[in-house]
N, C-alpha and C positions, 0 to 999 in steps of 0.2 A: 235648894239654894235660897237663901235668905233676898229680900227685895235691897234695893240700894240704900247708904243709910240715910234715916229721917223719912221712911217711908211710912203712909198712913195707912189707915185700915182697908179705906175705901169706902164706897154707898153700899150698902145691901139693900140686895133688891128682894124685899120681902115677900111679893108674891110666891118670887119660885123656890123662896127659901121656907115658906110655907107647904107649898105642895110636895118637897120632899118628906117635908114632917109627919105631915098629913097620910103621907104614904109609909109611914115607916120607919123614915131612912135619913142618916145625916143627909145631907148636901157633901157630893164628893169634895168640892172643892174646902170645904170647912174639916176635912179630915186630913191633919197630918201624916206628911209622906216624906221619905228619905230613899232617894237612890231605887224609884220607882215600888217601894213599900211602902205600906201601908203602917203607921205606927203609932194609928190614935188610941191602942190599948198598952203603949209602951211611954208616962208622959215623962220619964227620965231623959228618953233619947229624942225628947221635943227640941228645937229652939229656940232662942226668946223670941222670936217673931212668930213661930208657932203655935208657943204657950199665950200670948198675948192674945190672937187672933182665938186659940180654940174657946179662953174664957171669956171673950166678947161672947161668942158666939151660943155658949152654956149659958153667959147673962138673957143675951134675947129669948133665949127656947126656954127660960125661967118666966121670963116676963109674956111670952105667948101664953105660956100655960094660964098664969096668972089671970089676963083678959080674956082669958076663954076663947083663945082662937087655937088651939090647940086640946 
């Protein structure tokens, strides 16, 4: 379910969106999901609030890498 309209991104909170990376692993919650799946290797069946959010999210884990925190 999409958030209400005009909703924003939100803060991320870099530390622990760090320590998944660091580990591995997206952050669950940066992984699109529909109808309790998982559909971050499907991004047809994103929605704009999820396409939005996952390429936030592909920009910062571009820009960790970049500064060498990653």
């Amino acid at each position: 379910m999409d958030p209400r309209p005009g909703a924003s991104l939100g803060t991320v909170n870099t530390d622990h969106e760090l320590a998944y990376l660091r580990a591995g692993s997206d952050p669950p919650w940066e992984r699109p999901h529909r109808d309790g799946i998982d559909i971050t290797d499907t991004p047809e069946a994103w929605t704009p609030y999820q396409r939005e959010r996952r390429l936030a999210f592909e920009a910062r884990v571009a820009a960790y890498r970049q500064r060498g925190d990653l």
